[in-house]
C-alpha positions as CSV (number, residue, x, y, z in Angstrom):
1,X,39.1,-159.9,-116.2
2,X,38.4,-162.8,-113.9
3,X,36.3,-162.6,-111.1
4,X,38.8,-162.0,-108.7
5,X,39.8,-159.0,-110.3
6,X,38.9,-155.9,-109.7
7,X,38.9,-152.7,-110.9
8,X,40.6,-149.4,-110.1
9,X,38.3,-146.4,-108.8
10,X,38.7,-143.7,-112.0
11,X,40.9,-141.4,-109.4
12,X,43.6,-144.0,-108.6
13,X,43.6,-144.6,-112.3
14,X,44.8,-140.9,-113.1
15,X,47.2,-141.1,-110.5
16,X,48.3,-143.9,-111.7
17,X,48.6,-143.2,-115.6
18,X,50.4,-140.0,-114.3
19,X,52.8,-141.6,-112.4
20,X,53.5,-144.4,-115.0
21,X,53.6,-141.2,-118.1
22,X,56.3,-139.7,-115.4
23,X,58.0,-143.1,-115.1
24,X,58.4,-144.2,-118.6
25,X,59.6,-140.7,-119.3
26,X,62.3,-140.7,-116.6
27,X,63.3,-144.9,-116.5
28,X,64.4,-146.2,-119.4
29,X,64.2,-149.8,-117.9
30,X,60.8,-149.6,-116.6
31,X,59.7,-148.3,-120.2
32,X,60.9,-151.0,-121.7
33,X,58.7,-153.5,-119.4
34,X,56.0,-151.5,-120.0
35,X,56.6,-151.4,-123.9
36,X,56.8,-155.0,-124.2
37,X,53.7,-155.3,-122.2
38,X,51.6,-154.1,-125.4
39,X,52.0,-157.3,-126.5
40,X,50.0,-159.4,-123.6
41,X,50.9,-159.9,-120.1
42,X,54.7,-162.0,-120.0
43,X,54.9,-165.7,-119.3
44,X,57.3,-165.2,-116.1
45,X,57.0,-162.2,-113.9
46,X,59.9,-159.8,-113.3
47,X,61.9,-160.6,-109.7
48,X,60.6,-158.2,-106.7
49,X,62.2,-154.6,-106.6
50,X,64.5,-154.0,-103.6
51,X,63.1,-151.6,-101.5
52,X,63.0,-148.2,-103.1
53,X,65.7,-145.8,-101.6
54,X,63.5,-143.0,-102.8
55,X,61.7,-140.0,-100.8
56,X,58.4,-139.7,-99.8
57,X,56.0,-138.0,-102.7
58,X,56.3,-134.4,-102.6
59,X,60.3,-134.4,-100.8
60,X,61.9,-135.3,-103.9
61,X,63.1,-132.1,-104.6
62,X,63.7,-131.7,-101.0
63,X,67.8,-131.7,-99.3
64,X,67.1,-134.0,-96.4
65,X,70.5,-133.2,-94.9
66,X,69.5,-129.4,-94.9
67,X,66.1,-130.3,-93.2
68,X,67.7,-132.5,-90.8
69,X,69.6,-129.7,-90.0
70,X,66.7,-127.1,-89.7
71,X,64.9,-129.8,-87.5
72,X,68.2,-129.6,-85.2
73,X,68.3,-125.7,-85.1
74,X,64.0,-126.4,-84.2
75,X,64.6,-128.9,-81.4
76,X,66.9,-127.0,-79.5
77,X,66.9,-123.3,-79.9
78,X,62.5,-123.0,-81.4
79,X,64.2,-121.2,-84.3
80,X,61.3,-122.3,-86.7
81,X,58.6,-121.2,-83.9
82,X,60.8,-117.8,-83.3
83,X,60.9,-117.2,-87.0
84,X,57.4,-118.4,-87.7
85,X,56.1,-115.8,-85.1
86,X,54.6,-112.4,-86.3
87,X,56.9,-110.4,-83.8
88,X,55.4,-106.7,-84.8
89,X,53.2,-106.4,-81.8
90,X,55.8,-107.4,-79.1
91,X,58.0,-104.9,-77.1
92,X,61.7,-104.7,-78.1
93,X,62.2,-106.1,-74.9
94,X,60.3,-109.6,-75.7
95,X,61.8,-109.9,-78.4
96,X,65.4,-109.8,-76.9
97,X,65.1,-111.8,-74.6
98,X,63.1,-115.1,-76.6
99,X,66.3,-114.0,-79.5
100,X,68.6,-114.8,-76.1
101,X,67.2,-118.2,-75.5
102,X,66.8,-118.7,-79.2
103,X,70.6,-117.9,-79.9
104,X,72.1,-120.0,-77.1
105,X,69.8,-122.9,-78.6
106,X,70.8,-122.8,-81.7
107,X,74.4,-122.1,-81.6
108,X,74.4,-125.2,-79.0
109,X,72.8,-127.3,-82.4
110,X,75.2,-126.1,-84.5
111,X,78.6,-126.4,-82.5
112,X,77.4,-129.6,-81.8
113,X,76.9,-131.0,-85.2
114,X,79.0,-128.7,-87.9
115,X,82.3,-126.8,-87.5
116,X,82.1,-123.7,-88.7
117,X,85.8,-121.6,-89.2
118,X,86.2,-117.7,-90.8
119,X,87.4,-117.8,-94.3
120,X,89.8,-114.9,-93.1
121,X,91.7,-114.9,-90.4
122,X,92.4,-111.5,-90.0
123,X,90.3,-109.3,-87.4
124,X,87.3,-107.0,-89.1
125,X,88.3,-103.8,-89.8
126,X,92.1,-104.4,-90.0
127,X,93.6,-103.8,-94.1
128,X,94.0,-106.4,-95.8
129,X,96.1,-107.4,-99.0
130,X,94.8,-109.5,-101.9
131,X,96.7,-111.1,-104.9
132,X,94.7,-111.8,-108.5
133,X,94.8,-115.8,-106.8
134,X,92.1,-115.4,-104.4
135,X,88.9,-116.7,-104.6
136,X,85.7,-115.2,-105.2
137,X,83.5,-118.0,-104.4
138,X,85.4,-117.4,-100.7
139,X,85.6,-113.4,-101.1
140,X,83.4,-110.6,-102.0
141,X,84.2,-107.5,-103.2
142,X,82.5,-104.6,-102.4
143,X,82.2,-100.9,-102.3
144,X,84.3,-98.7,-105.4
145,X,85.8,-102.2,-106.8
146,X,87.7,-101.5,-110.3
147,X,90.8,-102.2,-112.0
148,X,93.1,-105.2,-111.3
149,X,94.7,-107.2,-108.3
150,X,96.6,-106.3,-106.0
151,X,93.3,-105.0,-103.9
152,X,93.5,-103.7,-100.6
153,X,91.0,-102.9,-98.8
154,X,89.5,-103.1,-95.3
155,X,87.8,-106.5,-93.9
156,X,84.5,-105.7,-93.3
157,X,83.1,-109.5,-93.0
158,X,85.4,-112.2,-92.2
159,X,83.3,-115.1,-94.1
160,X,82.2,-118.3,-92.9
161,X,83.2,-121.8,-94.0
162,X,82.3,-125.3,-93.0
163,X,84.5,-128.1,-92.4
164,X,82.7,-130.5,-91.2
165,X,79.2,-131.4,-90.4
166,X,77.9,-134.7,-88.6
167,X,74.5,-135.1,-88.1
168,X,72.8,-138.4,-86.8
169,X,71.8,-141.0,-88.4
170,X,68.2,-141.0,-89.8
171,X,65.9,-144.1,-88.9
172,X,64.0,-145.6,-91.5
173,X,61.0,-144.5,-92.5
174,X,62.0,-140.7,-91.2
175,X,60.2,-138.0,-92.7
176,X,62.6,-135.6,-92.9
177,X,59.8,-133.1,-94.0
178,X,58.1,-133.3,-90.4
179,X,60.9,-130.7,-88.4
180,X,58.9,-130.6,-85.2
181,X,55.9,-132.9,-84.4
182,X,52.8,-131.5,-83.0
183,X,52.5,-131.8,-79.2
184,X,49.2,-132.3,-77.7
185,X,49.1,-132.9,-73.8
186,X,46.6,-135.5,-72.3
């Protein structure tokens, strides 16, 4: 080492052997940089990485989309704060009216960003008719269900399916795991 050099403390250098072990095992390129490396340090450095695309530690595993979402529901109907609450101790009558406020919020959220239609058109209760083509991702059977299609049966849930959803466009550097920042008045 030179005297500009210096070294790393001895907990940054377990982070870092654990994140390079992780690396090497997942990125074939970057193993084989590392690989050659045994050898000495190389005569020309590599050309600067773009910047990564990648999440923040921790929300790699995490459907930004789906927080985004959740964030939405959050902003304008307090659904996390509503759900988040222990709501045993309250009269029935509290509750009802903060799930009124709640409701109109978040169906406001979610009209405005994803359209939602039934899977079946028909009204629940009314008999319905079903041929050995329908789809059991889109239908569920229930109740004394045996032998083969034709079923018929009465339409106890009409389903739900999205079409479409459009949510706005993050800005960089969003951490999608934050849904609602803390507020503290001066």
């Amino acid at each position: 080492m030179t005297d500009t050099d210096t070294s790393l403390p001895f907990q940054t250098r377990i982070w870092f052997a654990w994140a390079c072990f992780v690396r090497v095992l997942f990125d074939g390129q970057f193993a084989a940089r590392v690989f050659a490396l045994r050898s000495g340090p190389p005569e020309l450095e590599p050309p600067p990485r773009a910047p990564s695309a990648e999440p923040a530690p921790g929300a790699a595993s995490l459907d930004v989309s789906a927080l985004q979402l959740l964030a939405l529901l959050q902003r304008e109907g307090r659904l996390v704060d509503f759900l988040q609450q222990d709501i045993v101790s309250f009269p029935d009558a509290e509750i009802g009216a903060a799930a009124r406020v709640v409701h109109e919020g978040c169906r406001k959220a979610l009209s405005s960003h994803v359209k939602i239609q039934p899977v079946r058109s028909e009204a629940e209760g009314g008999r319905v008719t079903l041929d050995e083509r329908f789809d059991p991702a889109e239908i569920k059977l229930i109740g004394n269900v045996g032998g083969a299609a034709p079923y018929r049966g009465i339409l106890r849930h009409r389903g739900w399916r999205v079409e479409s959803v459009e949510l706005p466009k993050l800005l960089e550097g969003h951490d999608g795991r934050v849904l609602a920042p803390a507020e503290v008045e001066l």
